[in-house]
N, C-alpha and C positions, 0 to 999 in steps of 0.2 A: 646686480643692483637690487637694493633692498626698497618697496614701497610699503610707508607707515599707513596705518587706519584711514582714511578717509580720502588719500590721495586721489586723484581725477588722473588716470593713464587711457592710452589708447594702446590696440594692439597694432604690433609693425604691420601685419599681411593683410587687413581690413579694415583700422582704420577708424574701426567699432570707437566709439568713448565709453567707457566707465568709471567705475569708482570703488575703491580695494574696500571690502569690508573685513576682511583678518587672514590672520596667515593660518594655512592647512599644514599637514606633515606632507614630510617629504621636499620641503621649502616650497609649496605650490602656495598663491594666494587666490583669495575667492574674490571676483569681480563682480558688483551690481550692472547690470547693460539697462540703462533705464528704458533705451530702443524698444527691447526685448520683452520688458519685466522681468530677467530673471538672472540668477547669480550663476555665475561657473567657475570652475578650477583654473588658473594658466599660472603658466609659467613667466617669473619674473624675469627672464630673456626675450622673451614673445612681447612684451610690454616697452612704451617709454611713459614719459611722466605727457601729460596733454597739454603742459605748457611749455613743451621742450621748444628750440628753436626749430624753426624746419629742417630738416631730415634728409630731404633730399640737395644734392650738389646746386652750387649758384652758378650760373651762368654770367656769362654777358652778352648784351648787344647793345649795336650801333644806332640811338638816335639821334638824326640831325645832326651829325659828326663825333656827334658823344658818347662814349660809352658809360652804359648804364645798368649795373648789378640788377638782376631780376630774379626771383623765386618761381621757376617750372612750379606747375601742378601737376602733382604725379597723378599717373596714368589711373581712371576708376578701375575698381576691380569688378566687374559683375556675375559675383558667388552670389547663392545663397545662401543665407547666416543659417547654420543647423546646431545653433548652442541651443542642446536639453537636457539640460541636468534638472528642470523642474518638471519637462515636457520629456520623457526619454523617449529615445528612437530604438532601444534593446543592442541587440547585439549587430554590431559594425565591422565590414572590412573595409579597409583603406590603403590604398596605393600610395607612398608618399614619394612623389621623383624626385631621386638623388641628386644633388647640384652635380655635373657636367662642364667642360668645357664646350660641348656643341649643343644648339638649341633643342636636339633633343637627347633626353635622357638614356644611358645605357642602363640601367635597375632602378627601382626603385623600392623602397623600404616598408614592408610588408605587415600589416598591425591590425589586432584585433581589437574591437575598443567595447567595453561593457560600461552603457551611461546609465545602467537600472540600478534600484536597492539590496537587487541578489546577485550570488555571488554564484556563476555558471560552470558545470565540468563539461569540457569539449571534447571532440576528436575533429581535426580540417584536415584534408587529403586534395593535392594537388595534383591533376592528371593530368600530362602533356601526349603528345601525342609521339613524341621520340624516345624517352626516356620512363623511369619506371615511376612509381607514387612516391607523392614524397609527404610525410605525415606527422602529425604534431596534436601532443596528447598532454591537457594541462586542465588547471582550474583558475579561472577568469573573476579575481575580484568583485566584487561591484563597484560602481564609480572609479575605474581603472581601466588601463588599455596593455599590453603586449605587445611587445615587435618581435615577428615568429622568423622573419629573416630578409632575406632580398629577394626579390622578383625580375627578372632579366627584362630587359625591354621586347628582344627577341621570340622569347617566350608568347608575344601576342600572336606568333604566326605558327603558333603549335596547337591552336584549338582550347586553350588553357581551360578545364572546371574544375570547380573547387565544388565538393562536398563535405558537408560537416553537421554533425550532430553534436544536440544541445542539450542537456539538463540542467534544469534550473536547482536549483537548491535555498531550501526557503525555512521557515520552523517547522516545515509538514514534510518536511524530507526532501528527496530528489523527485523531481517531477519526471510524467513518463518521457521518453525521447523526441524530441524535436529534429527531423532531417531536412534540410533544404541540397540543392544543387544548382550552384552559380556558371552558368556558360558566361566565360566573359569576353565579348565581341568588340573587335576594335573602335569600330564607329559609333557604342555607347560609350566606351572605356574613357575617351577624349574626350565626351560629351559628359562625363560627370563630376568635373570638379564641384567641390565645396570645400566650406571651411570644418572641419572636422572637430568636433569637441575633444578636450585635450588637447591634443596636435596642436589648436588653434591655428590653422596654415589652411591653404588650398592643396586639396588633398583628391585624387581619384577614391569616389565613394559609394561603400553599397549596402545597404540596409539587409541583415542576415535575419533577424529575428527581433518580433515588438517583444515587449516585458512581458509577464507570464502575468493569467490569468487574476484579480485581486485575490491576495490571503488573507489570511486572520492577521498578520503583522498588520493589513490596510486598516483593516475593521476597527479598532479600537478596544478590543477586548482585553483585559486583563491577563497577565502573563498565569497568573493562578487559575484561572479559568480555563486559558488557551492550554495549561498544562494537563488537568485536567480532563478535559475532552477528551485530546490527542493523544497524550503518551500511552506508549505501547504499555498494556499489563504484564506482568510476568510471574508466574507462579511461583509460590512461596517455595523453597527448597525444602524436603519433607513429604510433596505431595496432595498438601490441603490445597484442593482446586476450589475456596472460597473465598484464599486471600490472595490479594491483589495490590500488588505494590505498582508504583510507576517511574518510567526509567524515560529522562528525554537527553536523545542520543548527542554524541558530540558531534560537530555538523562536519568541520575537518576529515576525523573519522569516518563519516560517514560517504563525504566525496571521494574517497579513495577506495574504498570497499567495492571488489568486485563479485558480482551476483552470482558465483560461478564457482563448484572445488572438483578439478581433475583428481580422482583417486587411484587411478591406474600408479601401481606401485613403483616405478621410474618416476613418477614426479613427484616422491613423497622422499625418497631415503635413494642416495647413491651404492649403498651396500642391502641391495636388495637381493642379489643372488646366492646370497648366503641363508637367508631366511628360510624358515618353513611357512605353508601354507599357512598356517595356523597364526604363527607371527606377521603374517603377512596383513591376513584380516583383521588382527587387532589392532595395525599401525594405522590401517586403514579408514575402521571404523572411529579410532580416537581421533585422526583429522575432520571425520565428519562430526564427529559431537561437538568438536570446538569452533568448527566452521559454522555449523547450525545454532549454535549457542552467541556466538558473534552476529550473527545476523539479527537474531530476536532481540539482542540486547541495541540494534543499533534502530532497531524498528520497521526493519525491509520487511517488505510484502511477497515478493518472491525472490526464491533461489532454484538454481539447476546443482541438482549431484551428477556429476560424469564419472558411471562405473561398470562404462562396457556392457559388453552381452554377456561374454563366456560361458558359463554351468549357471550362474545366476544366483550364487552363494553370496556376494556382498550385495548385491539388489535384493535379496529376499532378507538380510539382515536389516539394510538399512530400513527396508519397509517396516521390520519391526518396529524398530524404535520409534517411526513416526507415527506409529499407529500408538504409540506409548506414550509422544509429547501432548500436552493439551495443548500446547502455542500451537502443533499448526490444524490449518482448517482444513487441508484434505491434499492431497499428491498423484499424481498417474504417472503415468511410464508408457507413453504412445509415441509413436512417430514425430521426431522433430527435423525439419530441413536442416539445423544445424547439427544437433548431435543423435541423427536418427533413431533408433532404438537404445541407445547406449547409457540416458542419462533419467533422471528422476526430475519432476518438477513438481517444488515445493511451494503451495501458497500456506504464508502465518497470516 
């Protein structure tokens, strides 16, 4: 069903009244909640018009021998309303139980929902206590949600946590990492319906992370300005470390970019056993010029080189060159719990 400009609908699962102020993509229309003060996305299934006839089934009963047509009041819902698309709650998991024939649900449908301005790269990891992680690696819209899969009902008696980290991504880049850890215990789990934005339904719900800090997008600053400031420098090609041009990165690009280049030469070239030594370091060191070159062009702030111990022949080249880049500001090569002695850490 299609609703025009100005229409007065309610939604099926709450009951809410509004009033459609325009159609969004994706066939979504944006709803005024005057309750609220505030407008939200839904879906034109989720909706009827407010002047529909009653909804629910007619009965009959028996007065004084007569039978008499009567309109039941359906049963109150008592959720509470969590539309914030003007007020955001950041980043959301939601349980959604799957319709069943027995009162209780065997899965339910599993969503991550982003009600902020930015648009988040994740990793969520599901730990059971029988089986092994189960993990899901994406980039989260803004004003958009995901359904990552089904959630077993069973599943609540295996100890279920959900860990997940969060970067935001904004016009200052990817912000640093955000970790949370959800234990999720039966007796809140039952205890947290709400109506979920999007969804619009009564949903099992958990608030993972509020919006990120304000940025310069809040501020009101001038995109020439904001460009200005922020974009990374990069030195003229030639070597004149006085001119200064500025590069502001693609944001796409830049959520997909991992901080990180294995140079051990199996991850580089499948016909590495043919190589010399000598060919070896040069395939070597060109993935890092281009990896290093990427990185500054995209405006990250740090990267790891992974190149082993061994004789310490590509660690002591690559130290050259970065002793040669003016982009970076300085590098060690210490003890790391993740790549022990093995890697280089570059701050530009």
């Amino acid at each position: 069903m299609q609703f025009a400009k100005g229409t007065k609908v309610k939604f099926k699962h709450t009951d809410d009244v509004g009033e459609v102020r325009g159609q969004l993509e994706g066939g979504m229309v944006n709803v005024y909640l005057s309750k609220h003060d505030m407008e939200i996305p839904a879906w034109p299934e989720d909706l009827v018009r407010a002047d529909d006839p009653q909804k629910y089934p007619v009965k009959a009963k028996v007065i004084e021998g007569k039978k008499q047509a009567v309109k039941p009041t359906p049963p109150p819902i008592s959720l509470e309303s969590q539309y914030t698309i003007l007020k955001s709650l950041g980043i959301q998991l939601a349980f959604d139980p799957i319709d069943s024939k027995s009162e209780i649900p065997e899965k339910y449908g599993l969503y991550l929902l982003n009600d902020t301005r930015y648009d988040v790269v994740f990793e969520l990891k599901l730990l059971l206590n029988s089986r092994g992680p189960q993990t899901w690696n994406d980039k989260l819209r803004s004003a958009s949600y995901q359904r990552l899969g089904d959630f077993l009902y069973d599943d609540l008696n295996e100890s279920p946590e959900f860990e997940i980290d969060c970067r935001w991504l904004t016009t200052e880049g990817l912000s640093e990492p955000n970790f949370k850890s959800l234990k999720i215990k039966p007796k809140t789990f039952f205890g947290s319906l709400r109506t979920a934005p999007f969804l619009n339904r009564p949903v099992h719900w958990y608030r993972l992370f509020e919006k990120p800090e304000q940025t310069t997008e809040d501020s009101g600053e001038d995109l020439s300005t904001y460009t200005k400031r922020n974009a990374k420098p990069v030195a003229k090609v030639g070597g004149d470390a006085n001119y200064r041009s500025y590069h502001v990165p693609d944001t796409h690009e830049l959520a997909h970019f991992v901080p990180e280049i294995d140079l051990h030469i199996e991850k580089l070239t499948d016909s590495w056993r043919k190589l010399t030594n000598g060919d070896i370091l040069k395939i070597q060191l060109s993935h890092f010029e281009s990896f290093l070159e990427k990185a500054q062009r995209l405006g990250v702030e740090r990267v790891f080189i992974i190149h082993g111990v061994g004789e310490g022949k590509l660690k002591d080249a690559i130290a050259t060159r970065l002793l040669q880049n003016p982009q970076v500001d300085t590098f060690k090569n210490e003890f790391h719990p993740r790549y022990g002695w093995g890697a280089t850490e570059v701050i530009l």
